[in-house]
C-alpha positions in Angstrom: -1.9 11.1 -17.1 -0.8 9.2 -20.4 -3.5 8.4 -22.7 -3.1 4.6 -22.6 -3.7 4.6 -18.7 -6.9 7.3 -19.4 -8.1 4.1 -21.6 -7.3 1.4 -19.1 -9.1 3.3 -16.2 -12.3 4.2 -18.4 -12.8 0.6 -18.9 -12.2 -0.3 -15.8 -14.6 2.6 -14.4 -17.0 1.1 -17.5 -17.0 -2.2 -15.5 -18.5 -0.7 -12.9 -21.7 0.0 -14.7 -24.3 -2.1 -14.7 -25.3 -3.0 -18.8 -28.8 -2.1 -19.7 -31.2 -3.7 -21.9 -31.0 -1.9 -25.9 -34.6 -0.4 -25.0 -33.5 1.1 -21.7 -30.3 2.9 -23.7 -32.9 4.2 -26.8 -35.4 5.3 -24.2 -32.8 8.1 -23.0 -34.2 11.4 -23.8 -31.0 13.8 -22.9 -30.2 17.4 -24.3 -27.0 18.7 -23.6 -27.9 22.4 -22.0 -24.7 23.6 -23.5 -21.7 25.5 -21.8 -22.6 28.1 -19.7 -21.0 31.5 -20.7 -18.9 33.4 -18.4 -21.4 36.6 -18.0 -23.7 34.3 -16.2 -21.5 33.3 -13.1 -21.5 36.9 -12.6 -24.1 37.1 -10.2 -24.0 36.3 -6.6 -25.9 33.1 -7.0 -23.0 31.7 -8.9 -20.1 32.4 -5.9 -21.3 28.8 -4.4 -20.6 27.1 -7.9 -17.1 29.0 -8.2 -16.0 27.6 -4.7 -17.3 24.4 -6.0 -15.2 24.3 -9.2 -12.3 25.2 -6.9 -12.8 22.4 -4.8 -13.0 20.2 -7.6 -10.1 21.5 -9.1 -7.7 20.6 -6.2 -9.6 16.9 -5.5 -8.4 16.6 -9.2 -4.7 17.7 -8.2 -4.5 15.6 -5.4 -5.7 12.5 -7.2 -3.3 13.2 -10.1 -0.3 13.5 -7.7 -1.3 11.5 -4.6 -0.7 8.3 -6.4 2.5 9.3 -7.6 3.6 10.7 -4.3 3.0 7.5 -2.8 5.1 5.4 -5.0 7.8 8.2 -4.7 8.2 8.2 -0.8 7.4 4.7 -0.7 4.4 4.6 0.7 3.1 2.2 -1.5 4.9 0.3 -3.8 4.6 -0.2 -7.9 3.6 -3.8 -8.6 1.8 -3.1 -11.7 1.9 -2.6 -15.9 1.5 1.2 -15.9 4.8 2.8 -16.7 5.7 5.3 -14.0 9.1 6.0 -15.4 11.8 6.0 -12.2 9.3 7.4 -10.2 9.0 3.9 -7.7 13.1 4.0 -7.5 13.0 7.6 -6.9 14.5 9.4 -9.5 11.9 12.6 -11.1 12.5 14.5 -14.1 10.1 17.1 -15.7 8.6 14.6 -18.2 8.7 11.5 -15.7 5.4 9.3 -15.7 3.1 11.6 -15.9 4.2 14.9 -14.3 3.8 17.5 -16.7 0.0 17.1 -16.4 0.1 16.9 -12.5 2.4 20.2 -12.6 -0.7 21.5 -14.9 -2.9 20.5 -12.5 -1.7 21.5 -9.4 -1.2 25.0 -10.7 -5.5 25.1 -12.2 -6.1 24.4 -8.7 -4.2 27.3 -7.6 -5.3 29.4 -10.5 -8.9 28.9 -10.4 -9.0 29.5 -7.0 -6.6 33.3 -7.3 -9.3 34.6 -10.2 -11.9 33.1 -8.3 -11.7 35.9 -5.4 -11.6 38.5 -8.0 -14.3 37.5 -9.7 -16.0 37.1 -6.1 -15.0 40.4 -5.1 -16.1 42.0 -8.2 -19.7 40.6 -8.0 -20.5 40.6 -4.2 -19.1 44.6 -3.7 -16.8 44.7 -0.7 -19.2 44.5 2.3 -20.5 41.2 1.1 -17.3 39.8 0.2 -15.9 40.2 3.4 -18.3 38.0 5.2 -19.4 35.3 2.3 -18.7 31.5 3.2 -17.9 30.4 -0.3 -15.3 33.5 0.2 -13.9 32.0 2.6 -14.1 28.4 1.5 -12.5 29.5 -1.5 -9.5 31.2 0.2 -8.8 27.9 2.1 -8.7 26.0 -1.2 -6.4 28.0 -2.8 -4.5 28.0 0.7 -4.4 24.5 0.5 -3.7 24.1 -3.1 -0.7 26.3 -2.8 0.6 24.8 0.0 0.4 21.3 -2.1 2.5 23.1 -5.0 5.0 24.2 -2.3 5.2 20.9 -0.5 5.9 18.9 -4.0 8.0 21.1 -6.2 11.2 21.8 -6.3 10.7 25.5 -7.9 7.4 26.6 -8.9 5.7 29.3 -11.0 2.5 31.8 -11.3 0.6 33.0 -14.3 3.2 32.7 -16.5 6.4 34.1 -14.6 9.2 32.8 -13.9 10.5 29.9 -11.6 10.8 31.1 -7.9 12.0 29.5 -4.8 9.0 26.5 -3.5 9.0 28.8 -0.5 6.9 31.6 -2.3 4.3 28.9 -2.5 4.2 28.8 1.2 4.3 32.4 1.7 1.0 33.0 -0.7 -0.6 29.8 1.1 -0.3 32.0 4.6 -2.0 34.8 2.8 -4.5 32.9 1.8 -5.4 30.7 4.7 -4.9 34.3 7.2 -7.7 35.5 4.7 -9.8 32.5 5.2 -9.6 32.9 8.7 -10.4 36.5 8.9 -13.4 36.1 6.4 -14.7 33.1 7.6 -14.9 34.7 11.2 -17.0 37.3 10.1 -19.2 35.0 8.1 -20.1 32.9 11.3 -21.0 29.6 12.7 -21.7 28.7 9.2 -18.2 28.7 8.3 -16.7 27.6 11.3 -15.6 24.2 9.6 -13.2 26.5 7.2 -11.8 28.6 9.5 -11.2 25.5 12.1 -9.4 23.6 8.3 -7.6 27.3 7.5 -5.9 27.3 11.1 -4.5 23.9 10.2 -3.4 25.1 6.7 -1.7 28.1 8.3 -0.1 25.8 11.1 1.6 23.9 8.6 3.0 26.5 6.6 4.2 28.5 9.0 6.1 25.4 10.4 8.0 24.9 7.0 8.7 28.8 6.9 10.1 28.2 10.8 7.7 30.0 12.6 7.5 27.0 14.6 5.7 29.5 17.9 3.3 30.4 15.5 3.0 27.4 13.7 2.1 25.5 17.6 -0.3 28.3 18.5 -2.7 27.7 15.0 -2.2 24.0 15.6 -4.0 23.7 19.0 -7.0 25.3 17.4 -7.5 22.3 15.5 -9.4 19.6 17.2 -8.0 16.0 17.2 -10.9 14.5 15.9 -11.0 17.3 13.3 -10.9 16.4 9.8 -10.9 18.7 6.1 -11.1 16.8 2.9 -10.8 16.8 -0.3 -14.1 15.4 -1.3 -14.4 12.7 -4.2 -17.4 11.3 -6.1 -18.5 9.0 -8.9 -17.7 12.0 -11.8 -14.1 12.9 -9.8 -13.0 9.6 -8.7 -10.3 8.5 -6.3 -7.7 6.2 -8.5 -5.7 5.0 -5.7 -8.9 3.3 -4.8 -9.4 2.3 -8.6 -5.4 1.3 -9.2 -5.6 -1.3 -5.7 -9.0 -2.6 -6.5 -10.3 -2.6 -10.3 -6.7 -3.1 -10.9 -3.1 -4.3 -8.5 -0.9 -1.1 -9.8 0.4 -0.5 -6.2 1.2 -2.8 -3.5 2.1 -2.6 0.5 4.0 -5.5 -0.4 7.3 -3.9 -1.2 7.6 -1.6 1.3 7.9 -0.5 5.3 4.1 -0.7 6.2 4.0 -4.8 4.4 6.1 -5.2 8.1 3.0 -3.2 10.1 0.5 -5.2 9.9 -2.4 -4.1 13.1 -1.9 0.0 12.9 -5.2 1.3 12.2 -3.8 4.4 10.6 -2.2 1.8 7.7 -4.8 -0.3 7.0 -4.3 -3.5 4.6 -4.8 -6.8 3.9 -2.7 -9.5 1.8 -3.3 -11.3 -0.8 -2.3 -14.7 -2.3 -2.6 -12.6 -5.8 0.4 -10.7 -7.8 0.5 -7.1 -9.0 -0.5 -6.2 -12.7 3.0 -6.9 -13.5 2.4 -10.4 -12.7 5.6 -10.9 -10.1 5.2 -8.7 -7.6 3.4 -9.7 -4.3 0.3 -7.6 -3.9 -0.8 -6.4 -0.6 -4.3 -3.9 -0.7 -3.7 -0.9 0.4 -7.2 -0.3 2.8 -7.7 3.2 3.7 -9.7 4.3 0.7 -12.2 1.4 0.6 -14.6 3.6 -2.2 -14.1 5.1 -5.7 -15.3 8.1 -4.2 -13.3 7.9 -1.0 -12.8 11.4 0.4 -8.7 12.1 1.0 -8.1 14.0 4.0 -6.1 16.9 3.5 -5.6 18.8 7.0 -6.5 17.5 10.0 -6.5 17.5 14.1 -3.8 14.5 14.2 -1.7 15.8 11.8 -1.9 18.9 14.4 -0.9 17.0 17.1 2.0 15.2 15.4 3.4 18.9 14.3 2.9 20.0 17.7 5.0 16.9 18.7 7.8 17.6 16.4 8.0 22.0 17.9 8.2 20.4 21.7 10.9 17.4 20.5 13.2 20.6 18.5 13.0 22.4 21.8 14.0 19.2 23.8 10.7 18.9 25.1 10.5 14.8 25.4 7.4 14.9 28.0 5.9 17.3 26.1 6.2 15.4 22.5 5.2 12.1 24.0 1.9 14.0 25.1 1.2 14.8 21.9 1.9 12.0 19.9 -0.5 10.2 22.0 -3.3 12.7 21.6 -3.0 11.9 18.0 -2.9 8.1 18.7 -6.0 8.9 21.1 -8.4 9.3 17.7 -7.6 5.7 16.5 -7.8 4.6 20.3 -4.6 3.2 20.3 -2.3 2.5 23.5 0.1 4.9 24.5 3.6 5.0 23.7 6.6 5.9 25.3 8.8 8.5 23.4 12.8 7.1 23.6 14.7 9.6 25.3 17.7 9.5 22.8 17.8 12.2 19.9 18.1 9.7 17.4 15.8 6.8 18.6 13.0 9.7 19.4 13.5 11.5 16.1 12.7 7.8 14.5 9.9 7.5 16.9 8.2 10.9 15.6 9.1 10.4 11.6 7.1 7.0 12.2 4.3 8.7 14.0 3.8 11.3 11.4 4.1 8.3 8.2 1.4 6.7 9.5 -0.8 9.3 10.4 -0.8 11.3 7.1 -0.1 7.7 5.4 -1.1 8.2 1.7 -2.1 11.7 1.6 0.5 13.2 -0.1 2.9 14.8 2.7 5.7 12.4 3.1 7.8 13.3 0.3 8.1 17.0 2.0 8.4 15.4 5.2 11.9 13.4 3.7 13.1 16.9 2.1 12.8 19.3 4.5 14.0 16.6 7.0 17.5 16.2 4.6 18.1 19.6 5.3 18.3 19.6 8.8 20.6 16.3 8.3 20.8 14.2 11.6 19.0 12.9 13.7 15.8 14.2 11.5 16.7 13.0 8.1 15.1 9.5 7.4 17.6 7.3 6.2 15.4 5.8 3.6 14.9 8.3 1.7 18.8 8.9 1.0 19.9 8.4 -2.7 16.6 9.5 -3.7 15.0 12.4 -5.2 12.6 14.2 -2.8 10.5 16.8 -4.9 9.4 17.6 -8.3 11.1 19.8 -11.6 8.5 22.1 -13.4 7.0 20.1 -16.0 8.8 20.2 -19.2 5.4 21.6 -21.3 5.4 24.8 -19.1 9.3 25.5 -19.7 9.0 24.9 -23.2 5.8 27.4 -23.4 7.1 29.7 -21.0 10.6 31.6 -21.4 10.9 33.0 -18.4 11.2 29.2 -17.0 14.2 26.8 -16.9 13.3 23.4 -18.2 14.2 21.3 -15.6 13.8 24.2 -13.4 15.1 23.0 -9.6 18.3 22.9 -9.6 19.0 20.2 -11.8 17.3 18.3 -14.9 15.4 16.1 -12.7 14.2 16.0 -9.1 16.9 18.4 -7.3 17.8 16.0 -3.9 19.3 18.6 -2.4 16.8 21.3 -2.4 15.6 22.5 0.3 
């Protein structure tokens, strides 16, 4: 992110904290213990903190790109002072708002996750490694932080190479999350959470990599009222949270959900106030209702909704309706009846899936691979717009082997796939 909005959010973060009296502050006795040197995570004892630097790795990802991701598939709209470049009116290039530190950040999830495991496997010895929980918990992280890389760019890069197809993202994520199934398994009930979260990982993947059978059969071992995610706290804080509350950045105001206003899945509330920007009507976005508000990032409704979408490409109405309604099932809302009409159904089943992952990150993918397919999937809203993400122009300009601009085009590549 741009250093003026690191200094806009620190004082609005500062507000938060209560002032103290000048004897309270001089009374602090505090002693930095220093960084700790890489010889000492070297012992088993230290695996646990690895899978928890992972972890906070990719809650840093998503809450670098979420926001952005949001504006870009029009999920929420920009009412505010930040500059975002053409991001709101859809139009990405490598240096656009802030992307060359999301692409950064996206890939350290990734990273520290991959040299994670061999640092795991090189301390625990191969018998241990093959049944340890933070193993496995690791595995699904970088499973998950993969898929996020594949979902968002249009080409992508590892460790320096050069800029491959988005798909290879998706074929490492189902290496990982098969290997966070396997481990997990063996590590037991203890780990039973991951495995259930790597299933889902693996389900989605697969989908995009049309292995749709597959892809159906990892989904239904996700519970509906299942739910992974990326956790948040006071030191990794969620800014979509901070951007609709300390400050009116992003509004519901502008866009498809200001005309939904009693789905529990998109939950907000108007206001009689303006955006940042002084003009634009501001609506509060009200699913994150914390500064640490956890975003979820797999889950047993997003299960049913995929499910939905293998039975409606087979022609399975009955069976689609089912599932959509499973999914509805963990808000307790009313049934509804799926249109029997390719197009009217295939609008039906993009709606169900906006809402249900609304503001997690997924909807952008969801308009590009859609575009592909053309009619009746593709969304009509998303037409004229760009639909995924260039590598960041710092990494081509440090790396050779990389195209700046690298997907297609200098900028956001709208006809990937």
């Amino acid at each position: 992110m741009s250093n003026t909005r690191k200094l806009v959010r620190l004082a609005a973060l500062a507000a938060l904290v209560p002032f103290a009296a000048c004897s309270d502050i001089l009374s602090l006795d505090v002693e930095a213990p220093g960084r700790i040197a890489d010889e000492d995570l070297n012992i088993p004892g230290a695996m646990a903190g690895i899978a928890s630097g992972v972890s906070f790795n990719l809650t840093d990802a998503l809450d670098a790109t979420v926001q952005q991701l949001s504006m870009a598939s029009l999920d929420l709209g920009h009412g505010g002072s930040y500059d975002f470049g053409a991001i709101p009116i859809g139009i990405f290039t490598a240096d656009v708002g802030d992307w060359n530190g999301e692409y950064g950040s996206m890939s350290r999830a990734r990273w520290t996750a991959e040299h994670g495991l061999l640092r795991m496997q090189e301390v625990l010895g191969a018998a241990a490694y093959e049944k340890s929980v933070d193993v496995a918990k690791t595995y699904l992280l970088g499973g998950l932080a993969l898929r996020h890389l594949g979902e968002t760019q249009c080409r992508v890069n590892f460790d320096a190479g050069p800029d491959l197809p988005h798909t290879d993202a998706f074929t490492r994520a189902d290496s990982m999350f098969t290997r966070a199934i396997a481990v997990g398994t063996a590590a037991g009930s203890s780990a039973a959470d991951i495995v259930t979260a790597a299933y889902g990982g693996r389900a989605s993947v697969r989908a995009w990599m049309s292995r749709w059978d597959e892809a159906e059969a990892d989904a239904a071992k996700v519970p509906t009222t299942f739910t992974w995610n990326s956790t948040f706290s006071s030191a990794n804080t969620n800014y979509i949270w901070i951007e609709t509350n300390n400050r009116r950045e992003m509004t519901v105001s502008t866009v498809m959900w200001a005309d939904v206003p009693d789905d529990p899945r998109v939950p907000w509330v108007p206001t009689t106030q303006n955006g940042q920007d002084g003009q634009t009507p501001f609506s509060r976005q009200m699913k994150y209702t914390a500064i640490d508000s956890d975003i979820p990032i797999t889950h047993g409704a997003e299960m049913r909704v995929l499910q939905a979408e293998a039975a409606l490409r087979k022609g399975d109405y009955a069976g689609a309706e089912d599932y959509l309604n499973q999914a509805r099932s963990k808000w307790s809302m009313d049934p509804l009846t799926l249109p029997t009409t390719a197009a009217e159904a295939w609008a039906t089943l993009r709606f169900e899936r906006y809402a249900t992952l609304w503001l997690e990150g997924r909807k952008l993918w969801d308009w590009r691979r859609w575009r592909v397919e053309g009619a009746p999937m593709e969304d009509p809203a998303s037409v004229g717009r760009d639909v995924c993400f260039p590598i960041g122009s710092s990494e081509a300009a440090a790396n050779p082997n990389v195209k700046r601009g690298a997907g297609g085009q200098w900028g956001g590549c709208p006809t990937c796939g």
